[in-house]
N, C-alpha and C positions, 0 to 999 in steps of 0.2 A: 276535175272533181277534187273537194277536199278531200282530208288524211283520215278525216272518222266517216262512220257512217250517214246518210244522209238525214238530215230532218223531212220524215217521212209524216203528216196528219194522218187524223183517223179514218177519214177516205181513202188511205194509200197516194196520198197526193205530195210532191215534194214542186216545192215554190221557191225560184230564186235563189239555189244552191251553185250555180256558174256565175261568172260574169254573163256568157254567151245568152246564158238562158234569161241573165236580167235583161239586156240588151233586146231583143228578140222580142221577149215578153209568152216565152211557152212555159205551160204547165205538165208536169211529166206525170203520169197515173202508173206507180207499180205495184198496187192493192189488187188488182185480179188475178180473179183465183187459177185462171190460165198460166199465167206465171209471164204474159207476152207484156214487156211494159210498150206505153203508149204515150206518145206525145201530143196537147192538143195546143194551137196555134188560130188566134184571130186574127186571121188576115185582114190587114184595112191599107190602105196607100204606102204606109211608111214600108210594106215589106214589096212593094209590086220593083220592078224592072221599066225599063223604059215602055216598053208596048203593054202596059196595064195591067200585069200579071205578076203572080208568085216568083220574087227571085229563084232563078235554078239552085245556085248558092246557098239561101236559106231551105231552098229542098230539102240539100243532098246536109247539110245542116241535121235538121230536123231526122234526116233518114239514116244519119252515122249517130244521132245522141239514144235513137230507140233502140236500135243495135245494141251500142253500147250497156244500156240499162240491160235490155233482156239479157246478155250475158251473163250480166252482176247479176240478176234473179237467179239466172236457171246453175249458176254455179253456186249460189250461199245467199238464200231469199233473206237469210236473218244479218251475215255480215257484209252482203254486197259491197263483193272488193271491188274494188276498180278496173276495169278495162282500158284497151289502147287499143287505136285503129295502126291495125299493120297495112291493110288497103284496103281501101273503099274505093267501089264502082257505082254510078248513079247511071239512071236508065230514065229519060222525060217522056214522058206519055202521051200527054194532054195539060192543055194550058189550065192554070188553075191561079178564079179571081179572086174576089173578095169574100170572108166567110171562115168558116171552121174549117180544118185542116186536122187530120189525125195520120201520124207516124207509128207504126206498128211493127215488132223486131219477133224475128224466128228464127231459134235456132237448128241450123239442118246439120250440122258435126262439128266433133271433135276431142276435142278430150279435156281434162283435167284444168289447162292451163291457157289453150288457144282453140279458140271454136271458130266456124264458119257461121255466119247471121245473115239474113236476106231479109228487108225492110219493104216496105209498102207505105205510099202516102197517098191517102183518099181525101176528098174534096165534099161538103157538105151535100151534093147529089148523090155521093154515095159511089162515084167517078175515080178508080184507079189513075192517080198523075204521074208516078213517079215509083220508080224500083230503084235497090241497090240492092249491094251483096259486101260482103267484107271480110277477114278475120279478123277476130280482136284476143290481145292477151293480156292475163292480168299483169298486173305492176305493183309494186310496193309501194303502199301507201306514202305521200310526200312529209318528211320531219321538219 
């Protein structure tokens, strides 16, 4: 993440603020009013694996940057500071093709400074693919 806040539109949509996230090609949603942000990802060939499907990699991707966000929401919705993954665990569920993808972060403890966040990646059926879990802790902003 950059050192200021993120350029968030009036959807609550932030676009093209990593490299990863240019790369990739996801769009991150942290305007709802849940406070859980969401990542949405169109999967088409460039992102599949050798046997036709969702790289596990851009998963577990995908399932450490919603983490990450929900953190920065559920600790300072206005100056979402920055997060860092101290560990992330991915959990694959089911194979998942081409289509919409959404990544979803929830925070289940912590405190102040280092939470615990547990992610979800659903598949345009609406098909649970993929869990994680992680802590994340803030960091000071890069000069």
């Amino acid at each position: 993440m950059t050192s200021a806040r993120p350029e968030i539109d009036a959807a609550g949509l932030i676009h093209g603020e990593t490299g990863a996230q240019n790369l990739i090609g996801w769009t991150t949603d942290v305007g709802q009013p849940d406070g859980r942000a969401r990542l949405y990802l169109d999967v088409d060939a460039r992102h599949s694996n050798r046997h036709g499907v969702l790289h596990g990699g851009i998963q577990a991707m995908l399932l450490d940057s919603a983490c990450g966000y929900t953190g920065s929401l559920h600790l300072n919705r206005q100056e979402m500071p920055q997060m860092m993954s101290l560990s992330f665990t991915t959990q694959f569920l089911a194979p998942c093709g081409q289509g919409r993808v959404t990544a979803i972060g929830r925070v289940t403890g912590g405190g102040k400074r280092t939470l615990f966040i547990e992610g979800e990646l659903w598949d345009e059926a609406k098909r649970l693919v993929a869990t994680g879990t992680g802590v994340y802790r803030t960091v000071a902003p890069a000069k």
